[in-house]
PDB file of N, CA, C and O in Angstrom:
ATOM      1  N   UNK A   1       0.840  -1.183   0.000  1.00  0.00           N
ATOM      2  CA  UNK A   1       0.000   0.000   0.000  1.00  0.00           C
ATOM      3  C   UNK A   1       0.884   1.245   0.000  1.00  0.00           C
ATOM      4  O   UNK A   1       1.937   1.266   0.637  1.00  0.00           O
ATOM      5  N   UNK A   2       0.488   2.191  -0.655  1.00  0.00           N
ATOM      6  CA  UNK A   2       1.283   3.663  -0.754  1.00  0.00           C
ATOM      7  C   UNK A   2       1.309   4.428   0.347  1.00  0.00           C
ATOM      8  O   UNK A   2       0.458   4.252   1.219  1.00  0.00           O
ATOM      9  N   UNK A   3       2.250   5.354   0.471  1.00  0.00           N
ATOM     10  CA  UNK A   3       2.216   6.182   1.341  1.00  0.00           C
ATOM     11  C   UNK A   3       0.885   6.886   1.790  1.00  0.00           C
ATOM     12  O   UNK A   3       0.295   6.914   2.870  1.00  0.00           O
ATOM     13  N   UNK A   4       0.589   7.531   0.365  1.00  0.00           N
ATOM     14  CA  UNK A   4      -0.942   8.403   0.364  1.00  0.00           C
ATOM     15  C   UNK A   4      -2.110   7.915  -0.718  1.00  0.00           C
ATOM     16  O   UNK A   4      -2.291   8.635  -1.700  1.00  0.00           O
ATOM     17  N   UNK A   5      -2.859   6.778  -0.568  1.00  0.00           N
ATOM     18  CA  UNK A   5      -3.156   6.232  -1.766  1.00  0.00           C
ATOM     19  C   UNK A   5      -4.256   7.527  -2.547  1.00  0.00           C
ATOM     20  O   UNK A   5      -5.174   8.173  -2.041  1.00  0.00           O
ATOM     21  N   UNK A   6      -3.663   7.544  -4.034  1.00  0.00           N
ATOM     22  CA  UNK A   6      -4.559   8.162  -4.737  1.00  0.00           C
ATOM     23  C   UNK A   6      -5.643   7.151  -5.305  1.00  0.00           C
ATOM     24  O   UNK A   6      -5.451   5.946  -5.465  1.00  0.00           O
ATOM     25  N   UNK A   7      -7.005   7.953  -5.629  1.00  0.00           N
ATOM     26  CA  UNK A   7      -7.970   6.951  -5.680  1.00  0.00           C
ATOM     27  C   UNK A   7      -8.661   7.160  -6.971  1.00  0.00           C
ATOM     28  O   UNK A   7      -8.866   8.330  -7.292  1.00  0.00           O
ATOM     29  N   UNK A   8      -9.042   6.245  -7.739  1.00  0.00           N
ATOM     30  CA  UNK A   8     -10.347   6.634  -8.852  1.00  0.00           C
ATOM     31  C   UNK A   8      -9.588   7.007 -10.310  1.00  0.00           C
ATOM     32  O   UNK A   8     -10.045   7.771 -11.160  1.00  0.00           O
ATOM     33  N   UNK A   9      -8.416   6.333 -10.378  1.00  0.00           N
ATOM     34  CA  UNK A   9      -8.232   6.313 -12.111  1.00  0.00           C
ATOM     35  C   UNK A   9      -6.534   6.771 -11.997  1.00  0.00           C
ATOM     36  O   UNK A   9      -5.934   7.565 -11.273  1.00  0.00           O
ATOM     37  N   UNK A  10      -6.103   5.817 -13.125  1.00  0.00           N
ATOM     38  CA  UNK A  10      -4.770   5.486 -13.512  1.00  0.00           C
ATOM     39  C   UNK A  10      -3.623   6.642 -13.824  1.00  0.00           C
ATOM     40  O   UNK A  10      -2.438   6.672 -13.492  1.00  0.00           O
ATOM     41  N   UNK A  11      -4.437   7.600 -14.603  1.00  0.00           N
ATOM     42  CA  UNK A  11      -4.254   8.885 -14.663  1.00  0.00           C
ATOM     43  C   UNK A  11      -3.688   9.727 -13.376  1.00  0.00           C
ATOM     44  O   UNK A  11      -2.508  10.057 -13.261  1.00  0.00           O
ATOM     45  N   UNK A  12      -4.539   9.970 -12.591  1.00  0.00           N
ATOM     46  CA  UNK A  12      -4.100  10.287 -11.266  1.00  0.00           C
ATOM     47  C   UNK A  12      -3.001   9.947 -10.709  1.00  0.00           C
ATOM     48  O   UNK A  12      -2.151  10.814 -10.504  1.00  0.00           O
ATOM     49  N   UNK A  13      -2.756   8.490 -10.310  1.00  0.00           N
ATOM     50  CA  UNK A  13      -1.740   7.869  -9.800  1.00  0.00           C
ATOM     51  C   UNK A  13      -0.556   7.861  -9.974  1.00  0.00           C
ATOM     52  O   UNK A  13       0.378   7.958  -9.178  1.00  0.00           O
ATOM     53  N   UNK A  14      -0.611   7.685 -11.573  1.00  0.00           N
ATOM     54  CA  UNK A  14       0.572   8.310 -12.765  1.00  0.00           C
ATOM     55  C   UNK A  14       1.209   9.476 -12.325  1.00  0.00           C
ATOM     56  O   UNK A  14       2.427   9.517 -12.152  1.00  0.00           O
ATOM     57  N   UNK A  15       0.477  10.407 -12.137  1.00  0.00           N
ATOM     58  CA  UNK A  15       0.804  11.979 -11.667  1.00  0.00           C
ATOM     59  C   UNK A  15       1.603  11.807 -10.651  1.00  0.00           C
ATOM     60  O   UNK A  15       2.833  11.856 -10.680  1.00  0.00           O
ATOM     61  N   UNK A  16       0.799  11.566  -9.578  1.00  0.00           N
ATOM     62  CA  UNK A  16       0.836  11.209  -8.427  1.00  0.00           C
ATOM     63  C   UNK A  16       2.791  10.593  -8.443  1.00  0.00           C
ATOM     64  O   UNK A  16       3.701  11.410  -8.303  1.00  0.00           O
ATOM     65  N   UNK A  17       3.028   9.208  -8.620  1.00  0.00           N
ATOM     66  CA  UNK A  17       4.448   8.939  -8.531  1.00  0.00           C
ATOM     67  C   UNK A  17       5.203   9.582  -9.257  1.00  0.00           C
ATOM     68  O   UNK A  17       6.255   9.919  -8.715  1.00  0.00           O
ATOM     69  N   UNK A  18       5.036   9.935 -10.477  1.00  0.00           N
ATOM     70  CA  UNK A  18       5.811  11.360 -10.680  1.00  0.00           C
ATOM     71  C   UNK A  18       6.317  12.455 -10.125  1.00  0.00           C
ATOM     72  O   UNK A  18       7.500  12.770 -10.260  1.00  0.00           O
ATOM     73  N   UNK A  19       5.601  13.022  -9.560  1.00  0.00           N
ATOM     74  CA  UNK A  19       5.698  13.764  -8.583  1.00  0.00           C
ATOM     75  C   UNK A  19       6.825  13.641  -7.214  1.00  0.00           C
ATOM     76  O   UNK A  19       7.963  13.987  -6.895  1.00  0.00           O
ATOM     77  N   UNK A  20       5.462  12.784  -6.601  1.00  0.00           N
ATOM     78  CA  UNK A  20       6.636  11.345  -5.123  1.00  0.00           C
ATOM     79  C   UNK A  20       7.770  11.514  -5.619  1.00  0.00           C
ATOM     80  O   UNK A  20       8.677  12.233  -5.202  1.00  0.00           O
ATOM     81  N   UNK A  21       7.741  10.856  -6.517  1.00  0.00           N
ATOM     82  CA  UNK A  21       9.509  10.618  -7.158  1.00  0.00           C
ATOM     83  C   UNK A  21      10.713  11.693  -7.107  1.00  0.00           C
ATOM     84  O   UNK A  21      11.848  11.552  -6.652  1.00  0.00           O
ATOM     85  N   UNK A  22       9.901  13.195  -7.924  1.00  0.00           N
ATOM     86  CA  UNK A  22      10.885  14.306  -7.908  1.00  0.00           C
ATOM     87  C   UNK A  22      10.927  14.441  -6.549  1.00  0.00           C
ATOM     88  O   UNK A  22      12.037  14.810  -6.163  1.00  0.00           O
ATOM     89  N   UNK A  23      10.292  14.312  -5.867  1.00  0.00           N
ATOM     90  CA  UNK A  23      10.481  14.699  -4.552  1.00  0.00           C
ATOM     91  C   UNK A  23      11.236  14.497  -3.631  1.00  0.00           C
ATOM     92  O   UNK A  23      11.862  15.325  -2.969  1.00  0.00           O
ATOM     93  N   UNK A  24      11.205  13.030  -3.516  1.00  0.00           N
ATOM     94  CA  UNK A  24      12.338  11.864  -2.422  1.00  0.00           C
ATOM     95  C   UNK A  24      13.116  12.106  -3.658  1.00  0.00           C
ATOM     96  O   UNK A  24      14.124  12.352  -2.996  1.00  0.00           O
ATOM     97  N   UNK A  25      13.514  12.246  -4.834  1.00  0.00           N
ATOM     98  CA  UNK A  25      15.329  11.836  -5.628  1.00  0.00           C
ATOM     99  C   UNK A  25      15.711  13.027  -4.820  1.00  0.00           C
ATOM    100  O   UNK A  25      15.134  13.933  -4.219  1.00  0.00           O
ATOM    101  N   UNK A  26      17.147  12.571  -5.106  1.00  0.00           N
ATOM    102  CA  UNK A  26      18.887  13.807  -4.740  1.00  0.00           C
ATOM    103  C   UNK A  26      18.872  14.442  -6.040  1.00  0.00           C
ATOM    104  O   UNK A  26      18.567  14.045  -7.165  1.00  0.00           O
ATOM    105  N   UNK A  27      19.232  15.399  -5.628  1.00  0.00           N
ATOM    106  CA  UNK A  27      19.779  16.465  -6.100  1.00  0.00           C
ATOM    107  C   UNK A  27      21.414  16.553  -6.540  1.00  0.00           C
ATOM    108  O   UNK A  27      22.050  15.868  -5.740  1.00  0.00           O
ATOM    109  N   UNK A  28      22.389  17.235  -7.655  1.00  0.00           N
ATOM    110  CA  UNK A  28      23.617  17.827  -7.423  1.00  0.00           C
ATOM    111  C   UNK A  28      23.441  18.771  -6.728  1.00  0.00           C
ATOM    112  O   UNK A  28      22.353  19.341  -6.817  1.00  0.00           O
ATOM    113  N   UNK A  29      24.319  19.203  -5.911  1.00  0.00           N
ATOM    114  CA  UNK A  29      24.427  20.576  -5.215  1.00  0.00           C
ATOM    115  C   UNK A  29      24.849  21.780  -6.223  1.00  0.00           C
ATOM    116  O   UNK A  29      25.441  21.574  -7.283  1.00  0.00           O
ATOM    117  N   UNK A  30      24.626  22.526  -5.948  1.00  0.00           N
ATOM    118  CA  UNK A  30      25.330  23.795  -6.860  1.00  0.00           C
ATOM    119  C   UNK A  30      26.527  24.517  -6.197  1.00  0.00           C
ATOM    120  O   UNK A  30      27.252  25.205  -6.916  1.00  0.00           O
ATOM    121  N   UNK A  31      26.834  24.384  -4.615  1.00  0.00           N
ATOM    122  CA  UNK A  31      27.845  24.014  -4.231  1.00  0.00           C
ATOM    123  C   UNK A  31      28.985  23.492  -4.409  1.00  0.00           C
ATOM    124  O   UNK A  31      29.966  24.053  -4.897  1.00  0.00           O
ATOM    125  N   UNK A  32      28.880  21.974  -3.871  1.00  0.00           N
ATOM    126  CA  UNK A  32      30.123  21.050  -3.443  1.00  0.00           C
ATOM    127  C   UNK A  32      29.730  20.503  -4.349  1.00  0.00           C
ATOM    128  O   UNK A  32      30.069  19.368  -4.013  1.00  0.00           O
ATOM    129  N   UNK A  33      29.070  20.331  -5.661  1.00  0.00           N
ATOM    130  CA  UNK A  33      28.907  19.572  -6.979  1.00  0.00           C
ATOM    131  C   UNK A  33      28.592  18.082  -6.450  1.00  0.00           C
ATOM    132  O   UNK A  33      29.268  17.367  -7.190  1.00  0.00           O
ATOM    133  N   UNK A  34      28.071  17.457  -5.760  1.00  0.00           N
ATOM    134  CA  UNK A  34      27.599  16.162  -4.702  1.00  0.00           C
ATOM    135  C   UNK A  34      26.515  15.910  -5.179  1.00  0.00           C
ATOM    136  O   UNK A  34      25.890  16.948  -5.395  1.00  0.00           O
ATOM    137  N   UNK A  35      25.992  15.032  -5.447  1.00  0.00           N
ATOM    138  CA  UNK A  35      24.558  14.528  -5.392  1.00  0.00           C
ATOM    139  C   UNK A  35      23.703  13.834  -4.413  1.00  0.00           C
ATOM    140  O   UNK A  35      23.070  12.778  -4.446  1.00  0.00           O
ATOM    141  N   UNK A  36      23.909  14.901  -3.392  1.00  0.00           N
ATOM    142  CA  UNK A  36      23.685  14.809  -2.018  1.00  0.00           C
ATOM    143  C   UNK A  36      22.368  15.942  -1.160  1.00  0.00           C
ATOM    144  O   UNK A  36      22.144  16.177   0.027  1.00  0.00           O
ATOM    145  N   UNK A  37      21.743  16.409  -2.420  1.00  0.00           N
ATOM    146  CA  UNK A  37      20.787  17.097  -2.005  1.00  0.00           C
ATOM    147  C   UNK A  37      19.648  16.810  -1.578  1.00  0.00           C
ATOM    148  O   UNK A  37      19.217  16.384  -2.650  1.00  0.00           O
ATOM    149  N   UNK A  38      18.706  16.680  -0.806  1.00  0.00           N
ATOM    150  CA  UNK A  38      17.043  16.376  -0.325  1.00  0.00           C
ATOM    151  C   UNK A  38      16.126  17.675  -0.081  1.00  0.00           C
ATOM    152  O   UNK A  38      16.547  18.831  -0.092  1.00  0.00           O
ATOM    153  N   UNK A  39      15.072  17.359   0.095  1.00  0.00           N
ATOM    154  CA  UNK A  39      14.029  18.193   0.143  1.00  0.00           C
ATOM    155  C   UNK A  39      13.997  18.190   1.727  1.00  0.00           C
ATOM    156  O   UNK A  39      13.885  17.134   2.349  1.00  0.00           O
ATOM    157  N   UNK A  40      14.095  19.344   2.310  1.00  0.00           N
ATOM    158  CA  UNK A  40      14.104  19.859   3.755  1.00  0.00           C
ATOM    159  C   UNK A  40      12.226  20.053   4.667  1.00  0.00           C
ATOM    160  O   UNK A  40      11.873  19.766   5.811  1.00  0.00           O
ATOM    161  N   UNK A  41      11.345  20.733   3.322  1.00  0.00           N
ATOM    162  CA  UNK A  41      10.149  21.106   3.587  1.00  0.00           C
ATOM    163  C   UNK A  41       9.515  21.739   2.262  1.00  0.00           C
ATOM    164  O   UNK A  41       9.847  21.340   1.146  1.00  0.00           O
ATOM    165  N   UNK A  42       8.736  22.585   2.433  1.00  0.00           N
ATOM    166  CA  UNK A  42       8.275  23.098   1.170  1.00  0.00           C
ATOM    167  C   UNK A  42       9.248  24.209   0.405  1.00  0.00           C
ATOM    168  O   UNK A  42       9.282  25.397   0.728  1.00  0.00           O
ATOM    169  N   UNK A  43       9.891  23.723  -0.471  1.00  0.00           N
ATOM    170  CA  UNK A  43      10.425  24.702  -1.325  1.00  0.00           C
ATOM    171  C   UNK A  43      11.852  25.215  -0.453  1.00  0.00           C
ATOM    172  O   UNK A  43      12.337  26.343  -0.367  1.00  0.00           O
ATOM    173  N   UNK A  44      12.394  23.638   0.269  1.00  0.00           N
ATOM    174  CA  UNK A  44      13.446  24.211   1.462  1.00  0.00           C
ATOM    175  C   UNK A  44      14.302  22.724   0.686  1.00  0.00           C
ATOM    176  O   UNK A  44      13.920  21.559   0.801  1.00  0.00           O
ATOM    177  N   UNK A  45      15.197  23.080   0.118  1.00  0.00           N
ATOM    178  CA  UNK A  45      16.718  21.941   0.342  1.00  0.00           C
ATOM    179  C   UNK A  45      17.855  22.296   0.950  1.00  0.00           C
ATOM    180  O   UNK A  45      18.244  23.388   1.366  1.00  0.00           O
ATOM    181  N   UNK A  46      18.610  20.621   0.946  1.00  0.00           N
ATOM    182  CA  UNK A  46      19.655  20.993   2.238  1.00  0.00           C
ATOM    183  C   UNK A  46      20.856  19.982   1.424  1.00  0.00           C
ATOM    184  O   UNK A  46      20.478  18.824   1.244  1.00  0.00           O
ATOM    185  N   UNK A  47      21.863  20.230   1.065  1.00  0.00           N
ATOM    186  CA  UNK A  47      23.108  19.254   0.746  1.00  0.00           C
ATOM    187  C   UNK A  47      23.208  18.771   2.229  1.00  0.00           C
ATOM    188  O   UNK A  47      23.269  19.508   3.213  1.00  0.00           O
ATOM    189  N   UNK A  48      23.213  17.546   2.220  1.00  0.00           N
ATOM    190  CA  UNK A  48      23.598  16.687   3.562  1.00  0.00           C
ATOM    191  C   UNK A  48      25.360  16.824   3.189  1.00  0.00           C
ATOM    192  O   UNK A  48      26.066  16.459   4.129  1.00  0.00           O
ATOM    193  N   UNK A  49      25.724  17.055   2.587  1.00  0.00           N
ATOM    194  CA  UNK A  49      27.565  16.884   2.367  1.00  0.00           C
ATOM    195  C   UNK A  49      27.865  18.589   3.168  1.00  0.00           C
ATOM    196  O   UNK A  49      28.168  18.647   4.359  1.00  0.00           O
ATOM    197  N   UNK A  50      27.739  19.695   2.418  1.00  0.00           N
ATOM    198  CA  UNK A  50      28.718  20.598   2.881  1.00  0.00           C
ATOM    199  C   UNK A  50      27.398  21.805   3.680  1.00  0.00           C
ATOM    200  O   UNK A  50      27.353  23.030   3.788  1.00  0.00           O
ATOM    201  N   UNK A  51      26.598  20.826   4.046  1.00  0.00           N
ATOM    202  CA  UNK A  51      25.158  21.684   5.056  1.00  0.00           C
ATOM    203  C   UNK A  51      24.490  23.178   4.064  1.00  0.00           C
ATOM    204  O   UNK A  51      23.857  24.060   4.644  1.00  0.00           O
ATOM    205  N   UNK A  52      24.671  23.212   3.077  1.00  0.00           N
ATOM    206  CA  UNK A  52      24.302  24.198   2.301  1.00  0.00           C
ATOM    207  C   UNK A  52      22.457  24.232   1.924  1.00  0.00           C
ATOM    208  O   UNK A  52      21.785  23.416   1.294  1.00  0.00           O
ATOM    209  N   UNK A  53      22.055  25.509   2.597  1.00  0.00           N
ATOM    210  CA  UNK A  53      20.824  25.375   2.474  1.00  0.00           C
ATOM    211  C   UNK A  53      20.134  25.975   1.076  1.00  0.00           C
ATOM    212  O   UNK A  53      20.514  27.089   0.718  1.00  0.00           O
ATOM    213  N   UNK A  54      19.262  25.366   0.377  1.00  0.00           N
ATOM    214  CA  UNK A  54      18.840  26.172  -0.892  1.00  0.00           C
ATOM    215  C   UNK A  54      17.396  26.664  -0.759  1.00  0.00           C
ATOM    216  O   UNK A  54      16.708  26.034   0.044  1.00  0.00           O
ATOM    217  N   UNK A  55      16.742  27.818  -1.496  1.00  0.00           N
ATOM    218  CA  UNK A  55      15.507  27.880  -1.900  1.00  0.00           C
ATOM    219  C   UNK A  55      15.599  27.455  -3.113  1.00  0.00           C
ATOM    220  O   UNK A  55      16.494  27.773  -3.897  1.00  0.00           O
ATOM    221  N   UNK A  56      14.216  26.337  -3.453  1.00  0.00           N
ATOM    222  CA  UNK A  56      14.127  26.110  -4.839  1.00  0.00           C
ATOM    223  C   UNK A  56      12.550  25.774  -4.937  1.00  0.00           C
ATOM    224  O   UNK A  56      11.772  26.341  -4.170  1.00  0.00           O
ATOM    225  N   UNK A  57      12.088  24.836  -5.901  1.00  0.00           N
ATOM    226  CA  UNK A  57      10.704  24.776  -6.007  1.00  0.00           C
ATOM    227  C   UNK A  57      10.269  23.664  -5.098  1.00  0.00           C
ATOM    228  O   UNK A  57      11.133  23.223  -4.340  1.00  0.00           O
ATOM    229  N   UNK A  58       8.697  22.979  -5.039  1.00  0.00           N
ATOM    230  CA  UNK A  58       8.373  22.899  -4.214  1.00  0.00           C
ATOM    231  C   UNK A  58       8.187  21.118  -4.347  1.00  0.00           C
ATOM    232  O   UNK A  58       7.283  20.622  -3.675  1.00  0.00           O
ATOM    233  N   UNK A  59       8.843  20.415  -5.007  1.00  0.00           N
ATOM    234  CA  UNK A  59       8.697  19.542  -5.211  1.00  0.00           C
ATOM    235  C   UNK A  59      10.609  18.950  -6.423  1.00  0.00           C
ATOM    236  O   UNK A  59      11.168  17.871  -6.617  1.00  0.00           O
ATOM    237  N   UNK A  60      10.869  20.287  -6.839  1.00  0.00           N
ATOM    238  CA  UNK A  60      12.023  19.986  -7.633  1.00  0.00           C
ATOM    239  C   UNK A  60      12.962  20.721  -6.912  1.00  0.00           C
ATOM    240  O   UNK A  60      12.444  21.129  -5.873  1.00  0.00           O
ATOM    241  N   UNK A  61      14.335  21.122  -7.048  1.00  0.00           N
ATOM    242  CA  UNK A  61      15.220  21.866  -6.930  1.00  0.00           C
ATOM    243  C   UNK A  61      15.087  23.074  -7.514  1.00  0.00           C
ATOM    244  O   UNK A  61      14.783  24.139  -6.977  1.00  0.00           O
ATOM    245  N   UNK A  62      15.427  22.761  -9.086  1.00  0.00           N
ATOM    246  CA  UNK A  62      14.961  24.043  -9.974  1.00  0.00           C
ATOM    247  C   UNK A  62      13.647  23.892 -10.877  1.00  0.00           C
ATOM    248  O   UNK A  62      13.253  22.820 -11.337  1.00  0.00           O
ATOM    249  N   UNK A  63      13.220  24.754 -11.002  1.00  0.00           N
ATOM    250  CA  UNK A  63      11.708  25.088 -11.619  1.00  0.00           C
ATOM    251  C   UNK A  63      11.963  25.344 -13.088  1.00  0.00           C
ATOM    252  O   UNK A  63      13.057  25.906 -13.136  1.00  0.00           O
ATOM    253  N   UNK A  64      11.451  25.193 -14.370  1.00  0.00           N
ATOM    254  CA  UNK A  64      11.607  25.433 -15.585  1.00  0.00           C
ATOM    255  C   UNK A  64      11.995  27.571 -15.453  1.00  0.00           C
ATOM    256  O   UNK A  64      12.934  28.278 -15.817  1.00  0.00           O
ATOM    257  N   UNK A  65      10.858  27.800 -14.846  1.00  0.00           N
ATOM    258  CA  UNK A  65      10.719  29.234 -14.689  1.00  0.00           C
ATOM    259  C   UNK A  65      11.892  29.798 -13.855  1.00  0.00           C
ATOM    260  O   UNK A  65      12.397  30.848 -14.251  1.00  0.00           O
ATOM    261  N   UNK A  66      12.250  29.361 -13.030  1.00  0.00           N
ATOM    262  CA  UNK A  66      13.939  29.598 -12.302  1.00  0.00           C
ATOM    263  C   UNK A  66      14.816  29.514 -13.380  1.00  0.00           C
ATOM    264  O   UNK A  66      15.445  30.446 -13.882  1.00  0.00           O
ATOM    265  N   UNK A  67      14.820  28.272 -13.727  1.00  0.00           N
ATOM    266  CA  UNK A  67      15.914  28.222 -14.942  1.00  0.00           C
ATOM    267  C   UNK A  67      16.270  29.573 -15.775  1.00  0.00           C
ATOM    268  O   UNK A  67      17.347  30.142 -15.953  1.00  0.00           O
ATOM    269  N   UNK A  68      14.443  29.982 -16.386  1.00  0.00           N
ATOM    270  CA  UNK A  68      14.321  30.747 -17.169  1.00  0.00           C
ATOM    271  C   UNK A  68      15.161  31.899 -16.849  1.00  0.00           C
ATOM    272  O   UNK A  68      16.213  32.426 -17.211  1.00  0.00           O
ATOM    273  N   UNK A  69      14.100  32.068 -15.901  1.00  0.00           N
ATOM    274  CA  UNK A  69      15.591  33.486 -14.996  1.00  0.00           C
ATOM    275  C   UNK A  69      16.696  33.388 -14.875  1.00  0.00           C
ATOM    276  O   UNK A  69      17.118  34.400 -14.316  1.00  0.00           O
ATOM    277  N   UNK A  70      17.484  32.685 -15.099  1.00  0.00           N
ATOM    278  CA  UNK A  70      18.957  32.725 -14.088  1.00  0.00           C
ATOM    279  C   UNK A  70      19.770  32.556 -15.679  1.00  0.00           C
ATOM    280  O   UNK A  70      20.978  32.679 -15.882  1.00  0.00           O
ATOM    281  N   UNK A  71      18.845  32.283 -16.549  1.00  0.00           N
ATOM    282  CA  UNK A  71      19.402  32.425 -18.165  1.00  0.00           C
ATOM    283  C   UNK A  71      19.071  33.417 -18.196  1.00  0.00           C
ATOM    284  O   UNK A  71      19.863  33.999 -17.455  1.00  0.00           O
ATOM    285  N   UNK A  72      18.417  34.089 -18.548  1.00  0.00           N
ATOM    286  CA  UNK A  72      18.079  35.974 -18.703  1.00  0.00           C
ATOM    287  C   UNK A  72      19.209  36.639 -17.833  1.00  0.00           C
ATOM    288  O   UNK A  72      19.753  37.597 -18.383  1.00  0.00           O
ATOM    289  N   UNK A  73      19.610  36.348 -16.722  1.00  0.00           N
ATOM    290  CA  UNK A  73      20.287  36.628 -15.811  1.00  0.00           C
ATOM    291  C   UNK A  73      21.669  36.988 -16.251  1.00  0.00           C
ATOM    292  O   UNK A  73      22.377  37.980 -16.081  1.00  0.00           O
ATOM    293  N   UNK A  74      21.852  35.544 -17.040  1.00  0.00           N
ATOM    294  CA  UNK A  74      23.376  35.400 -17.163  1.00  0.00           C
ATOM    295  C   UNK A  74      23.623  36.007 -19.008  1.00  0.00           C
ATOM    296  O   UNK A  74      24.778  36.288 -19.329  1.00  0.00           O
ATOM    297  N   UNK A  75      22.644  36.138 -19.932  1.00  0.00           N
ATOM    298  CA  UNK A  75      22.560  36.691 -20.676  1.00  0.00           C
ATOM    299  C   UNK A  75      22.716  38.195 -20.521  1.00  0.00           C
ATOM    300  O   UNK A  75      23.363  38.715 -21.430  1.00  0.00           O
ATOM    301  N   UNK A  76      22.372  38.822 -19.792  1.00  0.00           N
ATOM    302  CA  UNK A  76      22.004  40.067 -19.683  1.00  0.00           C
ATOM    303  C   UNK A  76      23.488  40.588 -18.911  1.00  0.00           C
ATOM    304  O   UNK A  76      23.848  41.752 -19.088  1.00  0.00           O
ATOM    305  N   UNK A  77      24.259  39.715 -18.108  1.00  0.00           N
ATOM    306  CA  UNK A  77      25.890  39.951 -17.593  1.00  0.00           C
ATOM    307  C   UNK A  77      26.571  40.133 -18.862  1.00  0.00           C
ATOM    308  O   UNK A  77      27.017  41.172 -19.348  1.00  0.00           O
ATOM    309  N   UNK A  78      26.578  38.619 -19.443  1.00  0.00           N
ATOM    310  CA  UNK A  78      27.171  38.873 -20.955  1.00  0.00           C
ATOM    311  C   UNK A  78      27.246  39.817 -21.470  1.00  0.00           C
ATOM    312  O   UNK A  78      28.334  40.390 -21.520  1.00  0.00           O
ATOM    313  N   UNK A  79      25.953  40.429 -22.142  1.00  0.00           N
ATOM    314  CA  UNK A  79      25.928  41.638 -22.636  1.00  0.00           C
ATOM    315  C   UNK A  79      26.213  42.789 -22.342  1.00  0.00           C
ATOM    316  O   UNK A  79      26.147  43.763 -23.092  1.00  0.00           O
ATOM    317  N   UNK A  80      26.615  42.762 -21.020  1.00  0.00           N
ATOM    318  CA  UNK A  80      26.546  44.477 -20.417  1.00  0.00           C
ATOM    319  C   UNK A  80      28.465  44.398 -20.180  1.00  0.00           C
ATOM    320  O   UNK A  80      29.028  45.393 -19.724  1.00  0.00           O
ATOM    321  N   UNK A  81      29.076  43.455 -20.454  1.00  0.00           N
ATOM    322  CA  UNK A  81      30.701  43.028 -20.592  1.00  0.00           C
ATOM    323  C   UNK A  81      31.143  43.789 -21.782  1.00  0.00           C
ATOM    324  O   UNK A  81      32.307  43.705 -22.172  1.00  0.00           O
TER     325      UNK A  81
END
């Protein structure tokens, strides 16, 4: 039996361990480069190797939309060089 059983169609469930999954996997650190990262709480990680705490999303590390930013980010350094 599952942790939280989802109920009423295959679809759901599907989602459902998808999800679970991003959740409990490790992470690389952006740190100590380790693949030693976990999910702390909501939108809270922690490298168990060099104690480094992150904000990230709430189920992943990085978010498509984080990404997005931190490319605009580093585009926009480029350019102003």
């Amino acid at each position: 039996m599952a942790k939280h059983d989802v109920r009423y169609g295959g679809e759901l469930r599907k989602r459902y361990n998808k999800v679970e999954g991003m959740r409990t996997a490790k992470y690389v650190c952006p740190r100590c480069g380790k693949k030693n990262v976990k999910r702390k709480g909501n939108a809270q990680w922690q490298c168990r190797s060099c104690e480094a705490k992150i904000a990230g999303g709430a189920y992943v590390l990085s978010t498509p939309a984080g990404e997005s930013s931190l490319q605009t980010i580093r585009d926009l350094k480029q350019s102003s060089k």
